[in-house]
Chimera marker file (.cmm) of the C-alpha trace (Angstrom):
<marker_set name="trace">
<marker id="1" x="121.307" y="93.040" z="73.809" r="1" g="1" b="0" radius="0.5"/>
<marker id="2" x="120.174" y="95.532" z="76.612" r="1" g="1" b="0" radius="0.5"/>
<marker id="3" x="119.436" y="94.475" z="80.170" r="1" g="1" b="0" radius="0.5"/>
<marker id="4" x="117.212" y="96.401" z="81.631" r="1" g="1" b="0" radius="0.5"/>
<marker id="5" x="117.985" y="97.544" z="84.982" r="1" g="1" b="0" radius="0.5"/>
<marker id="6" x="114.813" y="97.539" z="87.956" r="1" g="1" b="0" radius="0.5"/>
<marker id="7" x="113.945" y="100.887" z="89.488" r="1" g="1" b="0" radius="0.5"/>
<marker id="8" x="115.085" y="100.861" z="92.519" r="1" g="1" b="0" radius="0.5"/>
<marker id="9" x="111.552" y="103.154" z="93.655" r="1" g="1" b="0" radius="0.5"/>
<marker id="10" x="108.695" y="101.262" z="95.107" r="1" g="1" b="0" radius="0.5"/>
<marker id="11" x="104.996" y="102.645" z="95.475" r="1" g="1" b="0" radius="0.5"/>
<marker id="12" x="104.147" y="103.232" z="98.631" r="1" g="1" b="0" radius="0.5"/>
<marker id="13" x="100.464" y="102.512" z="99.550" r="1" g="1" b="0" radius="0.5"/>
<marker id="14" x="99.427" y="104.997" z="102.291" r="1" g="1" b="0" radius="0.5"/>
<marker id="15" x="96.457" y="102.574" z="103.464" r="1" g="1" b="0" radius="0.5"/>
<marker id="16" x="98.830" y="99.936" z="104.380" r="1" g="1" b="0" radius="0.5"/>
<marker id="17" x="101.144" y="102.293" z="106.071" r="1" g="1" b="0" radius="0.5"/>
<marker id="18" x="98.406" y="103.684" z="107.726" r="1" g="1" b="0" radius="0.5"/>
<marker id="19" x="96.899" y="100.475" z="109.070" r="1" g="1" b="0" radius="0.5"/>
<marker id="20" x="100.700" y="99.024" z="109.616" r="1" g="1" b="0" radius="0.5"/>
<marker id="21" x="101.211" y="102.196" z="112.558" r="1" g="1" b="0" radius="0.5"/>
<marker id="22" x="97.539" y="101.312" z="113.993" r="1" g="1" b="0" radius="0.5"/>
<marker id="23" x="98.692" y="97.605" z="114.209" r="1" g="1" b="0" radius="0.5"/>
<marker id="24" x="101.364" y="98.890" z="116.206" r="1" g="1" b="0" radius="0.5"/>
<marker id="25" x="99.744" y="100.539" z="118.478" r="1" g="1" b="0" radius="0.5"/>
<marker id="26" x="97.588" y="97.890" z="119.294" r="1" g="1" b="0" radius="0.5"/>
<marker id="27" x="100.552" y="95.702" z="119.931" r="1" g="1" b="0" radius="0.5"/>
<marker id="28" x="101.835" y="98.158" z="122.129" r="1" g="1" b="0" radius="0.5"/>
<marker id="29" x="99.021" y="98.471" z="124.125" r="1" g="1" b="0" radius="0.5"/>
<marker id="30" x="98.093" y="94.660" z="124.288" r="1" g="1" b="0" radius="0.5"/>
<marker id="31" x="102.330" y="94.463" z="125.519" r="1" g="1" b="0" radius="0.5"/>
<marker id="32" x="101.086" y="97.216" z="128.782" r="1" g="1" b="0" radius="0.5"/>
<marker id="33" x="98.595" y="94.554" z="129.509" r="1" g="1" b="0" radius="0.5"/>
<marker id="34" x="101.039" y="91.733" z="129.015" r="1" g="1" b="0" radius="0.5"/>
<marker id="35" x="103.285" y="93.311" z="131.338" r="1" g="1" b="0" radius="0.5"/>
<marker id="36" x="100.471" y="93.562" z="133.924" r="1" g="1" b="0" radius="0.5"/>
<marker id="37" x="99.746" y="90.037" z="133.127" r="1" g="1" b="0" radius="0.5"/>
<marker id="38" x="103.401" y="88.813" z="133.609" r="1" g="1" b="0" radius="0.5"/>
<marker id="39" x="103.844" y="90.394" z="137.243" r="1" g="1" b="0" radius="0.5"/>
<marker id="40" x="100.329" y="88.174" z="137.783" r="1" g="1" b="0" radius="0.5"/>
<marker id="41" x="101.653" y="84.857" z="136.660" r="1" g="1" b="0" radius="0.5"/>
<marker id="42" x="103.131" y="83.394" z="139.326" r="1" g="1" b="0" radius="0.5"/>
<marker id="43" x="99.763" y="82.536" z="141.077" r="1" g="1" b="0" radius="0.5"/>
<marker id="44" x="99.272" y="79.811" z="138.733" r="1" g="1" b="0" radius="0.5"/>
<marker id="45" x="101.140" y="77.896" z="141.041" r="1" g="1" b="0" radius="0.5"/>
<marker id="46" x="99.264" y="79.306" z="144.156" r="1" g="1" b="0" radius="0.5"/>
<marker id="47" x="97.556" y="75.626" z="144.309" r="1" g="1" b="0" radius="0.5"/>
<marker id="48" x="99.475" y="72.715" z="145.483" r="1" g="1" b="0" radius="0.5"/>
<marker id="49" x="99.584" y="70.386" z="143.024" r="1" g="1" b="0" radius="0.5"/>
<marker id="50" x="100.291" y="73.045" z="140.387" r="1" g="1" b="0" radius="0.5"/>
<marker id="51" x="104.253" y="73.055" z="140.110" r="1" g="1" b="0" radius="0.5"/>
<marker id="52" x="103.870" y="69.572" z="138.732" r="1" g="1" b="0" radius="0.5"/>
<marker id="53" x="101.693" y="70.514" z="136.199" r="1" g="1" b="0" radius="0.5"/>
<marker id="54" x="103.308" y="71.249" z="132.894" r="1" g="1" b="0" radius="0.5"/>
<marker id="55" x="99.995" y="72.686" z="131.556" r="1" g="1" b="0" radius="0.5"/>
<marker id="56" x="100.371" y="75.247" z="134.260" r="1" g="1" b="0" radius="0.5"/>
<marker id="57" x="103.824" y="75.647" z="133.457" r="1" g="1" b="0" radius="0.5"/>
<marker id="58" x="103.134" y="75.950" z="129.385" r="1" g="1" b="0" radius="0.5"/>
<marker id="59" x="100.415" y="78.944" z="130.930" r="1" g="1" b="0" radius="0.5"/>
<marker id="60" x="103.109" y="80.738" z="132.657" r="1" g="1" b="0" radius="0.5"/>
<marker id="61" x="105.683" y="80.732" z="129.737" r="1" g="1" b="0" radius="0.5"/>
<marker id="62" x="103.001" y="81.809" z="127.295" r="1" g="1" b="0" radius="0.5"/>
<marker id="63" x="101.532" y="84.345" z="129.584" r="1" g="1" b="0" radius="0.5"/>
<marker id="64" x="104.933" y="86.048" z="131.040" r="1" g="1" b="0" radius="0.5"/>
<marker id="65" x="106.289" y="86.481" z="127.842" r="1" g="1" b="0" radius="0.5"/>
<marker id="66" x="103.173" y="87.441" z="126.124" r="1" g="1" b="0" radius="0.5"/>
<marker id="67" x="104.755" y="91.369" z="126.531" r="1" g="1" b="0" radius="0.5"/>
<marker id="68" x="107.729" y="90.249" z="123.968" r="1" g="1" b="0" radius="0.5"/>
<marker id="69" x="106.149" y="88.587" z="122.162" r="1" g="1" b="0" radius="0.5"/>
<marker id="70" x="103.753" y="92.116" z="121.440" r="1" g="1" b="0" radius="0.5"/>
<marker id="71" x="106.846" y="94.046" z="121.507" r="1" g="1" b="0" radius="0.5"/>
<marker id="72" x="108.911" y="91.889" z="118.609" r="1" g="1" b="0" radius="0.5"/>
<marker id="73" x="106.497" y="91.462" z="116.557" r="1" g="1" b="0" radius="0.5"/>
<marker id="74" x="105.484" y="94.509" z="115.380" r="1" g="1" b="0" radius="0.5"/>
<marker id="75" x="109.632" y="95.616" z="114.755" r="1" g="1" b="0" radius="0.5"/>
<marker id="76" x="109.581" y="91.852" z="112.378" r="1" g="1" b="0" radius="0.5"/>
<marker id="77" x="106.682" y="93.575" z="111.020" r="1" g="1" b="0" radius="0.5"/>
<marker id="78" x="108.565" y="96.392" z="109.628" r="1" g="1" b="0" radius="0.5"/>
<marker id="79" x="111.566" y="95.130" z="109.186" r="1" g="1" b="0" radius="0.5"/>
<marker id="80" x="109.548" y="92.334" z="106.283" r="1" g="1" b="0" radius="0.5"/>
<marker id="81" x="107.079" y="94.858" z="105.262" r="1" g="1" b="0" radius="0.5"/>
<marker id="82" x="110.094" y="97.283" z="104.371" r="1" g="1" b="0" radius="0.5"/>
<marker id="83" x="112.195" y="94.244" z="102.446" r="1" g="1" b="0" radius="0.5"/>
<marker id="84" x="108.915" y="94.372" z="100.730" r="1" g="1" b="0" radius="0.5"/>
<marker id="85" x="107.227" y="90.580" z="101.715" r="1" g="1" b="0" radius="0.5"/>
<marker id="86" x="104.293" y="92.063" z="103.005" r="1" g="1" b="0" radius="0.5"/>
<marker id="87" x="102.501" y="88.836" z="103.873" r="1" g="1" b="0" radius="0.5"/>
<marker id="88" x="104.341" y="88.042" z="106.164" r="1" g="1" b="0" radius="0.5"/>
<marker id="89" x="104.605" y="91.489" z="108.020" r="1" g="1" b="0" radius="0.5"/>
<marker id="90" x="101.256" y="91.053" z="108.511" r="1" g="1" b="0" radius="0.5"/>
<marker id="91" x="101.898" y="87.555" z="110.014" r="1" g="1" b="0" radius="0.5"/>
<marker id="92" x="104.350" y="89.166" z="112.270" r="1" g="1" b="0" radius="0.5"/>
<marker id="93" x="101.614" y="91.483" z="113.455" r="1" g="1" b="0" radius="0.5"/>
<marker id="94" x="99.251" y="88.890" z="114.149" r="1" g="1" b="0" radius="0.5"/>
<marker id="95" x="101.545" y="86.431" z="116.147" r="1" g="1" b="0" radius="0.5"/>
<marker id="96" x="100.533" y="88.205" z="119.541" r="1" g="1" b="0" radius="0.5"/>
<marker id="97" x="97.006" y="87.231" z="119.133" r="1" g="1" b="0" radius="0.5"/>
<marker id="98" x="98.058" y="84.150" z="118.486" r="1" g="1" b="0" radius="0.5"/>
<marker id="99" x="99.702" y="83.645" z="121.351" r="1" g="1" b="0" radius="0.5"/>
<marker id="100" x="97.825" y="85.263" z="123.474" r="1" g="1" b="0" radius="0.5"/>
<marker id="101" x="94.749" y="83.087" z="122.137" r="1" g="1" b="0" radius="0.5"/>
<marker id="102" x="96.685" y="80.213" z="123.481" r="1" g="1" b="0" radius="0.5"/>
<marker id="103" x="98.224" y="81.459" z="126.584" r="1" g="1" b="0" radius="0.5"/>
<marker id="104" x="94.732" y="82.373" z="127.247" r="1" g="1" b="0" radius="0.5"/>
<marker id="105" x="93.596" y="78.548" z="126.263" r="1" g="1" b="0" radius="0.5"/>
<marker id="106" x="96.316" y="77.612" z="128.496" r="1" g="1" b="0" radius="0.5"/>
<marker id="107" x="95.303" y="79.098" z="131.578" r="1" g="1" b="0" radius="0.5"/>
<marker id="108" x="91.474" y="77.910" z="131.416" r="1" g="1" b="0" radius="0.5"/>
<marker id="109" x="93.107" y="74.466" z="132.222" r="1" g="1" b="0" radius="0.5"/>
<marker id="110" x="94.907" y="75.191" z="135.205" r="1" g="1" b="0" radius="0.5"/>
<marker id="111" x="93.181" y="74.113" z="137.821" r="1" g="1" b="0" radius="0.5"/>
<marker id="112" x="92.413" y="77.307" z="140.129" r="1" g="1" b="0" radius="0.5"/>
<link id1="1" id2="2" r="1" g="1" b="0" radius="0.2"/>
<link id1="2" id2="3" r="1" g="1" b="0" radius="0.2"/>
<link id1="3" id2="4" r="1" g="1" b="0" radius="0.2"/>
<link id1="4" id2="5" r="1" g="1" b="0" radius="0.2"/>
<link id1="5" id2="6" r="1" g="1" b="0" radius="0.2"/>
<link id1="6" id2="7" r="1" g="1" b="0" radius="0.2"/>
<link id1="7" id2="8" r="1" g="1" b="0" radius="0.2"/>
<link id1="8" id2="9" r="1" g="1" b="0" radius="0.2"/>
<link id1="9" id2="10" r="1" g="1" b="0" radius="0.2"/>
<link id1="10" id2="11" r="1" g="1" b="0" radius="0.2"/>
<link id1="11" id2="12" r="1" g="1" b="0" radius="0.2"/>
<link id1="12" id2="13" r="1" g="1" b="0" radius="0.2"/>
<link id1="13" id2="14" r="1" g="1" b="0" radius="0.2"/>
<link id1="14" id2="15" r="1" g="1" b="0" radius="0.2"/>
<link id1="15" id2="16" r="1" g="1" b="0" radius="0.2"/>
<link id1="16" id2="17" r="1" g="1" b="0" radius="0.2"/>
<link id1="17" id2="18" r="1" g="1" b="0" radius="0.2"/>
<link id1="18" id2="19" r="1" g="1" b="0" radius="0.2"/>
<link id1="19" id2="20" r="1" g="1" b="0" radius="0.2"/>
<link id1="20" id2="21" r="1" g="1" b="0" radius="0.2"/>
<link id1="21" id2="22" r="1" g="1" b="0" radius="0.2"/>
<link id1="22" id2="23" r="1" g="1" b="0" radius="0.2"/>
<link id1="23" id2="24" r="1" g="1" b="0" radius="0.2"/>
<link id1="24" id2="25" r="1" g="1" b="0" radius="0.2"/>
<link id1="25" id2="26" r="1" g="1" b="0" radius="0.2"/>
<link id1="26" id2="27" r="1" g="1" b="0" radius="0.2"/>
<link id1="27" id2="28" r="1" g="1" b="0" radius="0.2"/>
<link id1="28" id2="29" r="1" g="1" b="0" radius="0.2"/>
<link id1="29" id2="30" r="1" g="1" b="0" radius="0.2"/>
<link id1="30" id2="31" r="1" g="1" b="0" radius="0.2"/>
<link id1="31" id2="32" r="1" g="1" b="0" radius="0.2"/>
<link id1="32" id2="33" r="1" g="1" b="0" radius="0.2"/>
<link id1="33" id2="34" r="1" g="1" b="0" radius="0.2"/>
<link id1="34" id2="35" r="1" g="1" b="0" radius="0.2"/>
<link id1="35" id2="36" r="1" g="1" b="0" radius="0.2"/>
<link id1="36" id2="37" r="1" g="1" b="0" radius="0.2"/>
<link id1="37" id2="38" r="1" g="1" b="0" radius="0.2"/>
<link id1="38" id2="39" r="1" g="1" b="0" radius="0.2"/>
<link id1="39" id2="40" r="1" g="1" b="0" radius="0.2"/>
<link id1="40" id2="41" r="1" g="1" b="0" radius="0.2"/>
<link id1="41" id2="42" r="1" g="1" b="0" radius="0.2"/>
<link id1="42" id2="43" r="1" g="1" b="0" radius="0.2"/>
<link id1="43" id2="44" r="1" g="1" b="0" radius="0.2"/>
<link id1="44" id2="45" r="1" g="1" b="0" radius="0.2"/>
<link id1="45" id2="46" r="1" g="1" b="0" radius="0.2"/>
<link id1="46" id2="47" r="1" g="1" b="0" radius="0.2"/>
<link id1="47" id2="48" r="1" g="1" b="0" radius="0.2"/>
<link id1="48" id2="49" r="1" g="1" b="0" radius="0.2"/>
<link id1="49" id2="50" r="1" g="1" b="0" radius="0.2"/>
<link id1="50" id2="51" r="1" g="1" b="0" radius="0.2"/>
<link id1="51" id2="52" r="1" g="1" b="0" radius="0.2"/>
<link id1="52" id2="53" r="1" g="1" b="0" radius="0.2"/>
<link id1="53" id2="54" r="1" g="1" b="0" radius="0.2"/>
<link id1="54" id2="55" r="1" g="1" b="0" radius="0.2"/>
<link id1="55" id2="56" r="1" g="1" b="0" radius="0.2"/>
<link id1="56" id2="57" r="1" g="1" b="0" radius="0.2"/>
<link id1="57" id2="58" r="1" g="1" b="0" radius="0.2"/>
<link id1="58" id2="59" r="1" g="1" b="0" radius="0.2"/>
<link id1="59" id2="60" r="1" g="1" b="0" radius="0.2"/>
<link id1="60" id2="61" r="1" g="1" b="0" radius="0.2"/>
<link id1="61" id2="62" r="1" g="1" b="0" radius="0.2"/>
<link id1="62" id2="63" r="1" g="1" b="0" radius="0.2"/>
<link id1="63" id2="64" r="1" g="1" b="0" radius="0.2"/>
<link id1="64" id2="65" r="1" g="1" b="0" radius="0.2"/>
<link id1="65" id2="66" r="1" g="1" b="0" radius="0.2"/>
<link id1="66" id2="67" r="1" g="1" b="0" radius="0.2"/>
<link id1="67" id2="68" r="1" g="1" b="0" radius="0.2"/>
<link id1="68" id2="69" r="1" g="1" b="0" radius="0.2"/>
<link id1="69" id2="70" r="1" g="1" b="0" radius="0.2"/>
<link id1="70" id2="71" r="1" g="1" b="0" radius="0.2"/>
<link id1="71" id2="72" r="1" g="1" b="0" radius="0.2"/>
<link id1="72" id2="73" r="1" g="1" b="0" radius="0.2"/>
<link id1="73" id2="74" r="1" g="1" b="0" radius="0.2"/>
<link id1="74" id2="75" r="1" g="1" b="0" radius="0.2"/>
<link id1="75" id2="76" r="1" g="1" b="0" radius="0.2"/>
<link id1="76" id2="77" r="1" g="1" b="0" radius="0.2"/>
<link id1="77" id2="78" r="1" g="1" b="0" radius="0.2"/>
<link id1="78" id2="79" r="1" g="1" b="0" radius="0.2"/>
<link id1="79" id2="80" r="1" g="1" b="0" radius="0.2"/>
<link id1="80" id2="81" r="1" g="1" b="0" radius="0.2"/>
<link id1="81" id2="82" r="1" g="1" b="0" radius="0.2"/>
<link id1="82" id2="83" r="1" g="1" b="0" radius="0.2"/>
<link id1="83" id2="84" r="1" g="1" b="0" radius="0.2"/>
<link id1="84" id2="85" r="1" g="1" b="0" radius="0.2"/>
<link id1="85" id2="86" r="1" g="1" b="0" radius="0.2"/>
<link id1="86" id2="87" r="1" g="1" b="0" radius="0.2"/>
<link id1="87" id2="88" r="1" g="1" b="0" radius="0.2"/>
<link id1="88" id2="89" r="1" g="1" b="0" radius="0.2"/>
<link id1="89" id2="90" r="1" g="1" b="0" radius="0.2"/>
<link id1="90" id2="91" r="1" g="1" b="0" radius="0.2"/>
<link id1="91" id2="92" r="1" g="1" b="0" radius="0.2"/>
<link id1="92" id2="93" r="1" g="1" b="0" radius="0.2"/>
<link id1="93" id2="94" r="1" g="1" b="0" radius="0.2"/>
<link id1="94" id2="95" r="1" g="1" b="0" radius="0.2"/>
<link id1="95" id2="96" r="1" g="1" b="0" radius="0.2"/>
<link id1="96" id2="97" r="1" g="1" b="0" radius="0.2"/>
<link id1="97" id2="98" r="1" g="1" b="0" radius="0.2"/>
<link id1="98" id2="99" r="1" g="1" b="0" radius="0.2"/>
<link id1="99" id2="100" r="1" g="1" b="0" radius="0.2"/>
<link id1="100" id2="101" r="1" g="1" b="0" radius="0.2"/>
<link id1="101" id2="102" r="1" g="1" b="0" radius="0.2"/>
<link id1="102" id2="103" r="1" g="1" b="0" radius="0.2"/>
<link id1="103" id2="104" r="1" g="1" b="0" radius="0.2"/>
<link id1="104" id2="105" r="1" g="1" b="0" radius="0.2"/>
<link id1="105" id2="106" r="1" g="1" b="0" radius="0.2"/>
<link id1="106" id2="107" r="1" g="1" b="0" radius="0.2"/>
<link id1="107" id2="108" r="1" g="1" b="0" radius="0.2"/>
<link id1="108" id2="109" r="1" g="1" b="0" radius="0.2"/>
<link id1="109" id2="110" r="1" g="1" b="0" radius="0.2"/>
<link id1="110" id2="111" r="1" g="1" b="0" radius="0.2"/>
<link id1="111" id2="112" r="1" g="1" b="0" radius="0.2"/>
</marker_set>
C-alpha cells in the first residue's frame, strides 16, 4: 500500500492577498489615530467624580491601547492567514474595530 504524500504548494489567491495588505493599511492608519487618541485620554478624568468611575476607567484602557491593539492585529493576521486558517486572519483584522466600537461605547458614558 502507497501513502500518498501532500504537496507541500498552496494556491495563492491574489484577491485575498490583495485585500489582506489594504486591511493593513487601514489598521495602520486607524493605530496614527489611536496614538493621537491615547495622548488625549487622560481628560476622562478631567471631572471630579471621574477617578471613581470604573466606566471611565474601562474608556481609558480601551481607548489608550486602542494603537496596539491596530498594530497586533494585523501581524496575527498574517501570521494565521500564512499557517493557512484564514478565518481567523480575518478575525484578527477585524478586532480593532471591535474594540474601537467599544472604547468608543465606553466613552459616550463618561460623564463629561
Amino acid at each position: 500500500m502507497t501513502i500518498a504524500l501532500k504537496s507541500g504548494k498552496r494556491t495563492i489567491d491574489a484577491r485575498q492577498v490583495l485585500l489582506m495588505v489594504l486591511a493593513t493599511g487601514a489598521c495602520l492608519g486607524l493605530a496614527v489615530l489611536g496614538g493621537i487618541l491615547a495622548i488625549f485620554t487622560p481628560l476622562v478624568f478631567d471631572r471630579s467624580g471621574n477617578l471613581l468611575n470604573p466606566v471611565a476607567w474601562l474608556g481609558f484602557v480601551f481607548a489608550a491601547s486602542f494603537w496596539v491593539v491596530c498594530l497586533l492585529a494585523p501581524l496575527a493576521g498574517w501570521i494565521l492567514w500564512r499557517k493557512g486558517n484564514a478565518p481567523l486572519a480575518w478575525a484578527a483584522m477585524a478586532a480593532p474595530l471591535a474594540w474601537g466600537a467599544v472604547a468608543l461605547t465606553l466613552l459616550q458614558f463618561v460623564p463629561t
